[in-house]
C-alpha positions as CSV (number, residue, x, y, z in Angstrom):
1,X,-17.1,-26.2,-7.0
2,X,-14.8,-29.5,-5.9
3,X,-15.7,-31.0,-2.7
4,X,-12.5,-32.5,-1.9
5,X,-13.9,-35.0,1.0
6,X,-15.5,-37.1,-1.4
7,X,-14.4,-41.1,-0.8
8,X,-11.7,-42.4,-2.9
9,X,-12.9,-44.5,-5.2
10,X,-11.6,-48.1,-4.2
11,X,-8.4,-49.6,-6.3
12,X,-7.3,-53.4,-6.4
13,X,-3.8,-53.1,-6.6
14,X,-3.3,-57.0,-6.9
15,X,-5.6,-60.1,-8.5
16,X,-3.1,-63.4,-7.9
17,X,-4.0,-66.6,-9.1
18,X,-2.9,-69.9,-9.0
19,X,-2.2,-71.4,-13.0
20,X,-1.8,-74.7,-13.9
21,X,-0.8,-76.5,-17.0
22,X,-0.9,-80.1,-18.3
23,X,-0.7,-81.3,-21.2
24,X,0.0,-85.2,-21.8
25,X,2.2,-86.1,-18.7
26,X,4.1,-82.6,-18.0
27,X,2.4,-80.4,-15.8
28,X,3.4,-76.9,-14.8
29,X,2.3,-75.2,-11.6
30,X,2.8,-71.3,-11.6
31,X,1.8,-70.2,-8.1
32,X,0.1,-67.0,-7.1
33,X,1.2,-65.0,-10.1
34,X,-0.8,-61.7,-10.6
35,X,-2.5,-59.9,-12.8
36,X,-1.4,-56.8,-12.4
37,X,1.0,-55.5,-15.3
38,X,3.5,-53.7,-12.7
39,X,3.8,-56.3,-10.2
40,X,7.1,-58.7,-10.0
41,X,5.2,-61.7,-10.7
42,X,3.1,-60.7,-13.3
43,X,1.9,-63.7,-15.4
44,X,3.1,-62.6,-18.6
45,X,7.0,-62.5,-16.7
46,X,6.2,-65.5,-14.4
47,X,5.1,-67.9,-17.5
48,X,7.8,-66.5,-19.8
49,X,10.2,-69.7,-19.0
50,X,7.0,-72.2,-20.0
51,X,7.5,-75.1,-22.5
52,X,3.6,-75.5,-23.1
53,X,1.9,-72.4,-23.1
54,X,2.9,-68.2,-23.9
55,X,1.3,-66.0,-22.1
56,X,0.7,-62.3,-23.1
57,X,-1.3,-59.6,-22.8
58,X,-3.3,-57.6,-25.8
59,X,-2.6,-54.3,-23.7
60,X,-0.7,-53.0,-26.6
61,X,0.8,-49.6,-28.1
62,X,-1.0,-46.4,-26.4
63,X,-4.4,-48.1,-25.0
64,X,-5.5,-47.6,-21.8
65,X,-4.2,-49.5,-19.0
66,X,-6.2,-52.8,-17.8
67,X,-8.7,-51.6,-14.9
68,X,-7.7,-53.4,-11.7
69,X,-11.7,-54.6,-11.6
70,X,-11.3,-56.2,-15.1
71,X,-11.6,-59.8,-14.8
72,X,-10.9,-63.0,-16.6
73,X,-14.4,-64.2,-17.5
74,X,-17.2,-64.9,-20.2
75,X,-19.4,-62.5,-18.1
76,X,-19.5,-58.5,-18.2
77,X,-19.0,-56.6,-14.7
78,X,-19.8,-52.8,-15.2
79,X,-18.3,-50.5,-12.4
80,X,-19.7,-46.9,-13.7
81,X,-20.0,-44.2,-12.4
82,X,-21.4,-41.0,-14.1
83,X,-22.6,-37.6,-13.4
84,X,-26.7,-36.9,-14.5
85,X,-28.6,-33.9,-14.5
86,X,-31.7,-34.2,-14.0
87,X,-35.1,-31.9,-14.1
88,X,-38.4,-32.4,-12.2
89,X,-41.8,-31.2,-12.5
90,X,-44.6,-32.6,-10.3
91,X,-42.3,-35.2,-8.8
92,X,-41.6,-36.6,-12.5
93,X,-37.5,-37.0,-13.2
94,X,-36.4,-36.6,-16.4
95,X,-32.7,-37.2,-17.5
96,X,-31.1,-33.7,-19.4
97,X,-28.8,-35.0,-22.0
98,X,-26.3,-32.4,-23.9
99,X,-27.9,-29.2,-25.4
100,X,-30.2,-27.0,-24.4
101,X,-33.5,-27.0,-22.7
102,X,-36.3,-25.0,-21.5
103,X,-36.9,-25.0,-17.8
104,X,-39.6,-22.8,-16.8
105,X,-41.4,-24.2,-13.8
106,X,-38.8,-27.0,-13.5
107,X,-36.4,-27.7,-11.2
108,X,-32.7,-28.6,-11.7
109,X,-31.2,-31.3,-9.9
110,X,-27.5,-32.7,-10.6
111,X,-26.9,-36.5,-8.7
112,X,-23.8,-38.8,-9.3
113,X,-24.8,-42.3,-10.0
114,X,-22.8,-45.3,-9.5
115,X,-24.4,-48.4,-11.0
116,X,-23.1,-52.1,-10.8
117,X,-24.2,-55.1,-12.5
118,X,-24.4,-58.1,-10.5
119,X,-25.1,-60.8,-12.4
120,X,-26.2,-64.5,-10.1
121,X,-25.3,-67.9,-12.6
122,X,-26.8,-69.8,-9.6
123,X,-30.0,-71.6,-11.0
124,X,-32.9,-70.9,-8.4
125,X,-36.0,-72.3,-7.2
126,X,-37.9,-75.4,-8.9
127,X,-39.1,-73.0,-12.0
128,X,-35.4,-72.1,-13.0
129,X,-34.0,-75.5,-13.8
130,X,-31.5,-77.5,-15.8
131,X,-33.5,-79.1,-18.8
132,X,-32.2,-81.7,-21.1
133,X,-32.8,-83.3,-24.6
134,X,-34.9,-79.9,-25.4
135,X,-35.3,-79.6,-29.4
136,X,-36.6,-76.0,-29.5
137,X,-37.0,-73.2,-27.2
138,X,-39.5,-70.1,-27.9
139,X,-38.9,-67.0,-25.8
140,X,-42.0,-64.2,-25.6
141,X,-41.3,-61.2,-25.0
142,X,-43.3,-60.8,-22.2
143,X,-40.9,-63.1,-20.1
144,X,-42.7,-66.1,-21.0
145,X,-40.0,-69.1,-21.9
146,X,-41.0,-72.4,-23.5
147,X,-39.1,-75.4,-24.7
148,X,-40.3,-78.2,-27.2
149,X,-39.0,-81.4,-27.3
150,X,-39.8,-84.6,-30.6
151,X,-43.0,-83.4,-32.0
152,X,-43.4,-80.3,-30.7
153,X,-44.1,-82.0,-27.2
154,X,-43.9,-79.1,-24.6
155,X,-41.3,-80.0,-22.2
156,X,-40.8,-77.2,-20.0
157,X,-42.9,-74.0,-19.6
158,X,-42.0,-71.0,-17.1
159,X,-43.9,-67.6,-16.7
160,X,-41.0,-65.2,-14.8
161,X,-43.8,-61.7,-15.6
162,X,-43.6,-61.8,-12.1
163,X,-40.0,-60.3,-11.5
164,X,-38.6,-57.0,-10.4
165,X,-37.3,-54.3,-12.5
166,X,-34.4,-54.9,-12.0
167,X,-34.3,-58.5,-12.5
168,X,-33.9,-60.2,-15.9
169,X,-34.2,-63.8,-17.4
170,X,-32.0,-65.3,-19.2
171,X,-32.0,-68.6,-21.7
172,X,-28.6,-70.1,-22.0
173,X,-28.1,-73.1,-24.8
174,X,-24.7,-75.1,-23.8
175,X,-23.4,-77.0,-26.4
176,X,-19.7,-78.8,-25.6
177,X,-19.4,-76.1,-22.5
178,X,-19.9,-73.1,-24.8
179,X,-22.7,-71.3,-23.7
180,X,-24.4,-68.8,-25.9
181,X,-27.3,-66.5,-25.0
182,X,-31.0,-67.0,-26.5
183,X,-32.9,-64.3,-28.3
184,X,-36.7,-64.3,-28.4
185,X,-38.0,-66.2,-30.8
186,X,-37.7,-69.6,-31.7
187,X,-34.1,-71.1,-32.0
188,X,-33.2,-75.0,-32.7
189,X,-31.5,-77.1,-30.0
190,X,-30.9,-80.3,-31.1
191,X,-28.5,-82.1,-28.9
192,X,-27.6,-78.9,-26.7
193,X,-28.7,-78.7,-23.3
194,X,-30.7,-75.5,-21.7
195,X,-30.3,-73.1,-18.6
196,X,-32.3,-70.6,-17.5
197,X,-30.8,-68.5,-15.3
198,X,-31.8,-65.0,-13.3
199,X,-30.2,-62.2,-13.0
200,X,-30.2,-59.3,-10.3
201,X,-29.3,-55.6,-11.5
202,X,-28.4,-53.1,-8.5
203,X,-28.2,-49.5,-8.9
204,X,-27.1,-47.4,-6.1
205,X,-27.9,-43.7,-6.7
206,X,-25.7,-41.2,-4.0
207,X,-26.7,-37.5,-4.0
208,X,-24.7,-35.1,-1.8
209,X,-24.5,-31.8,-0.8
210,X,-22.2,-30.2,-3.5
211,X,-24.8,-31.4,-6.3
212,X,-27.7,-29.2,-5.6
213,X,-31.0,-28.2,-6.3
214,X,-30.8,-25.1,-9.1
215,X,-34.5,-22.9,-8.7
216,X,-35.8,-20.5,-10.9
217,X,-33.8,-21.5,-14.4
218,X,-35.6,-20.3,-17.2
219,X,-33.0,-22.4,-20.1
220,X,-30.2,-25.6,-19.0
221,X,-27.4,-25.6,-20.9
222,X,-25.5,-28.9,-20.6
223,X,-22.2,-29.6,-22.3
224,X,-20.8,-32.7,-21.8
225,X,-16.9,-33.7,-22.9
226,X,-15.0,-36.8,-22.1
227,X,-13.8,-34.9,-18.8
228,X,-17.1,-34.2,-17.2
229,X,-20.3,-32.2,-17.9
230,X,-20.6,-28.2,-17.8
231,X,-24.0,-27.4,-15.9
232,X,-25.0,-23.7,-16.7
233,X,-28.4,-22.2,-16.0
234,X,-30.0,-19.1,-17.2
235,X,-32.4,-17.1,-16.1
236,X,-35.1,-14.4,-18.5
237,X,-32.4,-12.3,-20.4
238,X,-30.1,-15.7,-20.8
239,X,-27.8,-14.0,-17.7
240,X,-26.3,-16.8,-15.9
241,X,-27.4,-18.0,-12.7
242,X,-25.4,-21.1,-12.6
243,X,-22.4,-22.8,-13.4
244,X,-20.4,-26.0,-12.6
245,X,-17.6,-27.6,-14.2
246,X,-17.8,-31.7,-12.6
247,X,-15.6,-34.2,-13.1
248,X,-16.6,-37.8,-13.3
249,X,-15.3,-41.1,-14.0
250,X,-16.3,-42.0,-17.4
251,X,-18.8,-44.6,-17.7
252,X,-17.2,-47.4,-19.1
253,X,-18.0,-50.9,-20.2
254,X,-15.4,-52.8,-19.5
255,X,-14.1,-55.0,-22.3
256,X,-13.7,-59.0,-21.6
257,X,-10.3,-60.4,-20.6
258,X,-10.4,-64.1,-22.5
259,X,-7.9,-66.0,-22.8
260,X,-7.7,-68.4,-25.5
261,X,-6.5,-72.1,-25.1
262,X,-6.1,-73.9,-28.8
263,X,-6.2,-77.4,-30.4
264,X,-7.5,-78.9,-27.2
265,X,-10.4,-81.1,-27.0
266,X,-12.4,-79.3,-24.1
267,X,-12.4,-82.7,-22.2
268,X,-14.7,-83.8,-24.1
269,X,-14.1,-87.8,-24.3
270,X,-16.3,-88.0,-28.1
271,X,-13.0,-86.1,-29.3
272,X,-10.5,-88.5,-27.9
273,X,-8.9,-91.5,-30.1
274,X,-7.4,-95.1,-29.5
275,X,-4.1,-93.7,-29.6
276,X,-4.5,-90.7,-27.0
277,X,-4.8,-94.0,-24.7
278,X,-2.4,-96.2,-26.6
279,X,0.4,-93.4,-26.4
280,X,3.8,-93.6,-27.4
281,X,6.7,-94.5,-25.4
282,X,9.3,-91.5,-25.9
283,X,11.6,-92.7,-23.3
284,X,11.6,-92.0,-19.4
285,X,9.9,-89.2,-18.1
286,X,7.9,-88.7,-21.6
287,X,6.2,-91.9,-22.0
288,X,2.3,-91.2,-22.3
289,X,-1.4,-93.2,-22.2
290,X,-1.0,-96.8,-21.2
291,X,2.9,-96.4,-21.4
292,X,3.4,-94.5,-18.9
293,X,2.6,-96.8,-16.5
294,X,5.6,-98.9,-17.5
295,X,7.6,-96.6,-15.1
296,X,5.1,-98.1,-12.1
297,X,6.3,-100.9,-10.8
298,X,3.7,-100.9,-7.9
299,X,0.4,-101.2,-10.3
300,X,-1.0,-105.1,-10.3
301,X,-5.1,-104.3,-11.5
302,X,-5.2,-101.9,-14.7
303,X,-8.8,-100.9,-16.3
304,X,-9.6,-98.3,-18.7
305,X,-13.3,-97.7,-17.6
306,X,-15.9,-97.1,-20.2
307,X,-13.5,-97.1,-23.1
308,X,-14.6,-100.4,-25.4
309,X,-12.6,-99.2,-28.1
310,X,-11.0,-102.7,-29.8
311,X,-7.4,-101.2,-30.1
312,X,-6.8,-99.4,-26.9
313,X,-8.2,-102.5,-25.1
314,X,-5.8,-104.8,-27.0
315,X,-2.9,-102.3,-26.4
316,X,-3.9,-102.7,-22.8
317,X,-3.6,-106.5,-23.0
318,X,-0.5,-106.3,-24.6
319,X,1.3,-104.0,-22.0
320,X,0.1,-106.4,-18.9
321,X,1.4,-109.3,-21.1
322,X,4.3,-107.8,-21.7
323,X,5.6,-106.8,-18.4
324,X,3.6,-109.9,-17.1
325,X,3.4,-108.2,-13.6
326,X,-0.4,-106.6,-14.1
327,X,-4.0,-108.1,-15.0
328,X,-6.2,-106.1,-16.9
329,X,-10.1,-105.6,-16.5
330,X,-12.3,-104.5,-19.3
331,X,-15.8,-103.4,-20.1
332,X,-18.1,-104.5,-23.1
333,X,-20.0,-101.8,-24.7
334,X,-23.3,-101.1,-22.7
335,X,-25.2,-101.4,-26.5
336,X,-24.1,-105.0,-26.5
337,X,-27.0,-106.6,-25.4
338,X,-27.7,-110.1,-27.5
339,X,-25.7,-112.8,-26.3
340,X,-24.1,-112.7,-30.0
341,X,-23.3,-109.3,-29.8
342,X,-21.5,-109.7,-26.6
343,X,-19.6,-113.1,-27.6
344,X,-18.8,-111.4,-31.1
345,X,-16.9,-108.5,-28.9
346,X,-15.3,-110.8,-26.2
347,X,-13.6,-113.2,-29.6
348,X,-11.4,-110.2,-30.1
349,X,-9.2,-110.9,-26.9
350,X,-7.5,-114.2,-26.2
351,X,-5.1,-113.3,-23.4
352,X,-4.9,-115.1,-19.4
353,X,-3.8,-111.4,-18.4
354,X,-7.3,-110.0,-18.6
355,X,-11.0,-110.6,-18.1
356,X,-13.9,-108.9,-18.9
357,X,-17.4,-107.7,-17.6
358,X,-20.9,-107.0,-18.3
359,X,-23.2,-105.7,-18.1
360,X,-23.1,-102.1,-16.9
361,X,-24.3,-100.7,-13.4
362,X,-26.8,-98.3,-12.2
363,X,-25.7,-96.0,-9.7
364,X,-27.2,-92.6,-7.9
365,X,-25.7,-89.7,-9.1
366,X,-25.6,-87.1,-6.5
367,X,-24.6,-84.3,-8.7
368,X,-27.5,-84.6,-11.1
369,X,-29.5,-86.2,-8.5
370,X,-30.7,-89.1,-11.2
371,X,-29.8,-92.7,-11.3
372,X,-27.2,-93.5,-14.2
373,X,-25.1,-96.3,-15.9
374,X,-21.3,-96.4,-15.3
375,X,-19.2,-99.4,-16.7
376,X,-18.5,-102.3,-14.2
377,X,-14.8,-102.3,-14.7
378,X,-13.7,-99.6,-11.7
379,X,-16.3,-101.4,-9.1
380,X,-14.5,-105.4,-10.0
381,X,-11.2,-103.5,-9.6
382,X,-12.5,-102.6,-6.2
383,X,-14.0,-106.1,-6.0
384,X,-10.6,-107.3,-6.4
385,X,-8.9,-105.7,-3.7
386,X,-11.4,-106.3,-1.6
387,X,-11.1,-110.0,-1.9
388,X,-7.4,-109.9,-2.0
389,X,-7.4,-108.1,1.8
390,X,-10.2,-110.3,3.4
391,X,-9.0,-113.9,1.9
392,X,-5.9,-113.2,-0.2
393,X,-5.5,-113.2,-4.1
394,X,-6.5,-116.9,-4.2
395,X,-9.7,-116.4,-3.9
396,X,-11.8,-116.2,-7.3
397,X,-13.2,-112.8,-7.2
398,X,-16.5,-113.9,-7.7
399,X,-19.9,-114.4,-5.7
400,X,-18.9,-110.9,-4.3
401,X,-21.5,-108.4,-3.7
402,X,-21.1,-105.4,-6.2
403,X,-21.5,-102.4,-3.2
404,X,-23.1,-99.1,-4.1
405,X,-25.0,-100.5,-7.4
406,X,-29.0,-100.3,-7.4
407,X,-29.2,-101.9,-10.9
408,X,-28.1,-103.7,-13.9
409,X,-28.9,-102.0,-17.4
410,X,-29.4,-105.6,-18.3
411,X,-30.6,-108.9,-16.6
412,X,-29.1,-112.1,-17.6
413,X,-30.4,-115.0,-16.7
414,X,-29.3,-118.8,-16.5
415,X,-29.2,-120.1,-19.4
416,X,-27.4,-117.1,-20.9
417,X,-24.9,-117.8,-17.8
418,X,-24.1,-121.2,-19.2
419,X,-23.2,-119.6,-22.9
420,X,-21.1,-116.8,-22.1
421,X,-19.3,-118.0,-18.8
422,X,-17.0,-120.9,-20.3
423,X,-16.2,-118.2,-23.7
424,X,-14.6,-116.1,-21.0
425,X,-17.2,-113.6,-19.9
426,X,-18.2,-112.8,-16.5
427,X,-21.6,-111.4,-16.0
428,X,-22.5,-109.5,-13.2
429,X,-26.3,-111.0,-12.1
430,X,-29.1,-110.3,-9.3
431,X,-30.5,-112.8,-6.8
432,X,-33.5,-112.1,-5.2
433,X,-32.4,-111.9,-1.4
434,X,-29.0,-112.0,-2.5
435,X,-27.9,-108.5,-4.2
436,X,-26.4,-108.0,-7.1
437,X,-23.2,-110.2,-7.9
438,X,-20.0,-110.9,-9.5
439,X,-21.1,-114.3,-11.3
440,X,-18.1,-115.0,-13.0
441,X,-13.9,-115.3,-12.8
442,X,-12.7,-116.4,-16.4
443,X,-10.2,-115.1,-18.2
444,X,-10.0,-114.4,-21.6
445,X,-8.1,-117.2,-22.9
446,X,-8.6,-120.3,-24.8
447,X,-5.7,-122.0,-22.7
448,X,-7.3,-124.3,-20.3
449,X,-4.0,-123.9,-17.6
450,X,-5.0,-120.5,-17.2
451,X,-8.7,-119.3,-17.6
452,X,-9.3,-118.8,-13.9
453,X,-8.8,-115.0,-12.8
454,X,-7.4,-116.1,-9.6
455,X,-4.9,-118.6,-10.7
456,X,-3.6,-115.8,-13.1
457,X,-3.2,-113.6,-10.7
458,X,-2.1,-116.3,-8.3
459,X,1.2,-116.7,-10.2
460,X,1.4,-113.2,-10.5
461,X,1.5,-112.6,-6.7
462,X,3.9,-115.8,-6.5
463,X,6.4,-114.3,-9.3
464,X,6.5,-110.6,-8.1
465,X,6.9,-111.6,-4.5
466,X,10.0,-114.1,-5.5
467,X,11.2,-111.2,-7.2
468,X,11.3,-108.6,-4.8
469,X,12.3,-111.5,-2.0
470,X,15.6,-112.3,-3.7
471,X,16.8,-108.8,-4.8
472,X,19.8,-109.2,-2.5
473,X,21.1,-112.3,-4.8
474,X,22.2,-110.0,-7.1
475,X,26.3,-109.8,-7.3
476,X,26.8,-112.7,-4.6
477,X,29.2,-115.5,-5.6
478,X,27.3,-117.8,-7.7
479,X,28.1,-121.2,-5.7
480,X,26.0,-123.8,-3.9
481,X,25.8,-122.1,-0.7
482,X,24.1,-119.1,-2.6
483,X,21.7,-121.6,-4.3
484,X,21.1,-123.6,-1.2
485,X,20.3,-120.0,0.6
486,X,17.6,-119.0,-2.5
487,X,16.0,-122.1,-2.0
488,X,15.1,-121.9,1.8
489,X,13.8,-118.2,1.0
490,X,11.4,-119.5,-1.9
491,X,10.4,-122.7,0.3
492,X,9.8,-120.7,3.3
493,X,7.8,-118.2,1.4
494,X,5.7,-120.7,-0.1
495,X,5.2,-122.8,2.7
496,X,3.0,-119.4,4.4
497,X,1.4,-119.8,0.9
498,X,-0.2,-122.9,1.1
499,X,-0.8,-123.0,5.3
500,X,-2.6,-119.6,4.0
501,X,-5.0,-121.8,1.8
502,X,-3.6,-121.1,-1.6
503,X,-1.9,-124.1,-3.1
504,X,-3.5,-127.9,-3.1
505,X,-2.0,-130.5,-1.1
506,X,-1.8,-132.1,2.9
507,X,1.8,-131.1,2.8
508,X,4.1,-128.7,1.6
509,X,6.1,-131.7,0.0
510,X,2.4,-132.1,-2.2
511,X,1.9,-128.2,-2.7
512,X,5.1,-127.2,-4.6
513,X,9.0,-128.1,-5.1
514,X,12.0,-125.8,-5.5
515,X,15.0,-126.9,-7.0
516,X,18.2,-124.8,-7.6
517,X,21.3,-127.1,-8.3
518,X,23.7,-128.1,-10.6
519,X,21.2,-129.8,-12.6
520,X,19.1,-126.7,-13.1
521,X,21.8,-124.8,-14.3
522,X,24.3,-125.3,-16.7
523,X,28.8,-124.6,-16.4
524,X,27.6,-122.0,-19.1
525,X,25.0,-120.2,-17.3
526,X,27.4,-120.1,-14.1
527,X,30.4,-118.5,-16.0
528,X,27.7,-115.9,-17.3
529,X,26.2,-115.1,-13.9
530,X,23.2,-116.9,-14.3
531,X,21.1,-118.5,-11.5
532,X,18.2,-120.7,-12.1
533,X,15.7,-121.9,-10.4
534,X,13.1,-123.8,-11.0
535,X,9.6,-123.9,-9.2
536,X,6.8,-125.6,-9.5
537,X,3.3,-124.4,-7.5
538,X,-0.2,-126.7,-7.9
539,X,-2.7,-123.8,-7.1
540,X,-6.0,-124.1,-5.4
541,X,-9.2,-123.6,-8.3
542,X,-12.6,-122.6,-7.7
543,X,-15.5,-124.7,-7.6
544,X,-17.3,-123.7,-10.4
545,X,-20.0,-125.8,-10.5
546,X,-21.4,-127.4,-7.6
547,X,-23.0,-131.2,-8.5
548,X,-25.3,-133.0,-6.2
549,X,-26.4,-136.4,-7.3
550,X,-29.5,-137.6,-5.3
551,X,-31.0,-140.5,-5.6
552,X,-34.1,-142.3,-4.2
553,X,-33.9,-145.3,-1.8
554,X,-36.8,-147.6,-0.7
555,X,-36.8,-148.8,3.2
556,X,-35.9,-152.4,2.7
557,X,-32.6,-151.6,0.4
558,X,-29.6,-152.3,1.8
């Protein structure tokens, strides 16, 4: 018997996905590419053409066909759906496996079952939570989960008897974002993190009218192939009362679909070196790490945040000094904490294209929901543009309220101020009333001309600005009505300088001088298509320190 009504089971023709790939500075983006073996834009075709990563399928020789429900995942999803035959006696089921088996007083009935795992990764409620720096974990198993931390100290201790059937517990250990199930029993977890999870199991069991109710069987005979099951019942003198060939769809588990990425470091930054942030320059388009940034002419603050390493920072210094267009910013280690420790790192930089800043902030993460450290170098740079929109890149960056920061992972005080301020390092301090503040705007240079941040970048401003102002000198004649023209462009550009507040001075005359004649440039340099000019600026410096001399004076002095 074949009812022929029954629902078609439901087919996913098509799975597309968006893939992308980087690695270093090439990127690929492959969009909407499916999954589906047959389809035009299958992956394996659509990737075939990629110069970073091959793409194939282990679908080989005579196997089966991927299942359109098969998935790309760590996690098993098990569509089933069998045929059971099942035998009752005073309400009790019992599932008949293959063979033979007495009935008398039973009844038969025959149910197809269709069964889906549903597993939930979310972590619910309070009792199934995230927990950190665990050194052991002990699982009962009478769903009882404990983890130990330094001496045995019991961090963490859930009870999940409570539960349905057909809900579980799991204990996940996650070590580098690998994730690997916990037995019971007592496993080590130094250094891994742990995640208890739940997870809901749904069976849905349909019985219709073809599969019956078989009365009066005496003997079941079941035999069971890879097509279906043979039902046959028989009564007292093994005559047959019953029979039924049913098909099914075999219950399968289906396999997992990984795909497996090599020689990669997960994105995990303890795997990184100097040189992944050094990088090599390969020529145009393949230049990577801090060199790439040689193809951006529009980049003026440059900060590695959190990386203290001694040779990437250097490398950094070099490429602003280099291109002399850029100032960098740079952290000190958060474990530098004695004011010798911190003067011992800053002596390893002596460059007026970079400054550097400590201590680290405290800021609310809202992901973990905990406060945390961060390096200071990404909240100056913000500091810095700031200052340069409300008052202009003359200003010292300093006295500046660090926004978004409810802590310092250490306080400096005075005296410390005095010490490490004039070596060049600018300490980031609280005031009662006040907030917490930039205190500092040295560079890190031993050149007196240029250890003020702002002067530095002063220049900077001055030079890139001249640059970009006299572009269109390029190819004119090369004769004094050229060099007279260049010299009202630079004089009127620096004249909005100084009315702006950045150069010293009552006049223009007293803030700067352009000269661009015959005695700045040689018969040489002319027939060679040079044209200098030479200009000379007398910036505005901050007021470090403020002096007040007071003195006491008696009524009858005069």
């Amino acid at each position: 018997m074949i009812d022929k009504s029954l629902p078609p089971v439901k087919i996913l023709y098509t799975c597309e996905v968006n893939l992308k790939v980087s690695y270093q500075d090439i990127s690929e983006l492959y969009e909407n590419v499916s999954l589906n073996p047959s389809a035009s834009n299958y992956i394996e075709k659509a990737v075939s053409k990629s110069s970073l990563v091959v793409v194939e399928s282990n679908n080989k020789g005579d196997s089966l066909p991927l299942h359109p429900y098969q998935v790309i995942t760590n996690r098993e999803i098990m569509p089933t759906e069998k045929i059971v035959v099942i035998k009752v006696k005073g309400g009790i089921e019992t599932e008949v496996e293959s063979g033979v088996t007495d009935l008398a007083g039973e009844e038969i009935v025959i149910k197809r079952i269709k069964a889906i795992q549903l597993i939930k990764e979310s972590v619910e409620s309070t009792e199934l939570k995230r927990i950190k720096d665990g050194i052991k974990v002990e699982i009962s198993a009478d769903k009882k989960i404990k983890v130990f931390g330094d001496a045995d100290k019991e961090l963490y201790s859930g009870d999940f008897s409570t539960l349905k059937p057909t809900e579980k517990v799991e204990v996940i250990k996650v070590k580098d974002g690998i994730e690997t199930q916990l037995q019971d029993g007592e496993t080590d977890l130094a250094g891994e993190e742990i995640v208890i999870r739940k997870i809901k199991t749904i069976t849905e069991v349909e019985t219709e009218d073809i599969l019956k109710k078989v009365k009066d069987g005496k003997k079941l005979e079941v035999i069971a192939d890879d097509e279906g099951k043979t039902i046959i019942v028989l009564g007292e003198n093994d005559n047959e009362l019953y029979k039924e060939e049913l098909k099914y769809t075999k219950e399968i588990r289906y396999s997992e679909h990984t795909i497996t990425l090599m020689n990669g470091s997960d994105g995990n930054l303890s795997k990184t070196t100097a040189a992944d942030f050094i990088g090599q320059d390969n020529g145009p388009g393949k230049r990577t790490g801090i060199q790439a940034f040689i193809d951006n002419e529009d980049v003026s603050i440059i900060a590695m945040p959190g990386i203290v390493d001694p040779a990437a920072q250097l490398a950094l210094v070099a490429h602003c000094e280099n291109l002399g267009s850029r100032f960098a910013v740079l952290d000190i280690p958060n474990d530098k904490k004695t004011v010798a420790d911190v003067e011992a790192f800053r002596n390893i930089v002596d460059s007026h294209y970079a400054a550097m800043y400590h201590p680290w902030l405290q800021v609310f993460d809202p992901y973990e929901k905990i406060n945390t450290y961060i390096p200071p170098s990404g909240s100056v740079m913000g500091i810095y543009a700031r200052s340069d929109t409300s008052r202009g890149v003359h200003k010292a960056p300093a006295n500046e309220v660090v926004r978004a920061c409810t802590g310092l992972e250490y306080q400096y005080n005075k005296g410390e101020q005095d010490i490490l301020n004039p070596k060049g390092v600018n300490l980031i301090r609280y005031f009662t009333g006040e907030g917490i503040r930039v205190w500092g705007a040295r560079t890190c240079t031993s050149n007196s001309l240029w250890k003020y941040i702002n002067v530095r970048r002063l220049f900077i401003f001055i030079e890139e600005s001249i640059k970009r102002g006299t572009k269109w000198v390029v190819f004119e004649p090369n004769d004094e009505k050229l060099w007279s023209r260049v010299q009202r462009t630079i004089e009127n550009f620096l004249t909005t300088v100084w009315r702006n507040g950045a150069l010293m001075g009552n006049s223009p005359a007293e803030a700067f001088f352009v000269k661009v004649d015959r005695s700045t440039m040689s018969q040489d340099d002319i027939d060679n298509g040079r044209l200098i000019c030479v200009i000379g600026v007398a910036p505005v410096k901050p007021a470090e320190f403020v002096i007040f001399r007071i003195s006491q004076k008696t009524g009858d002095q005069q």
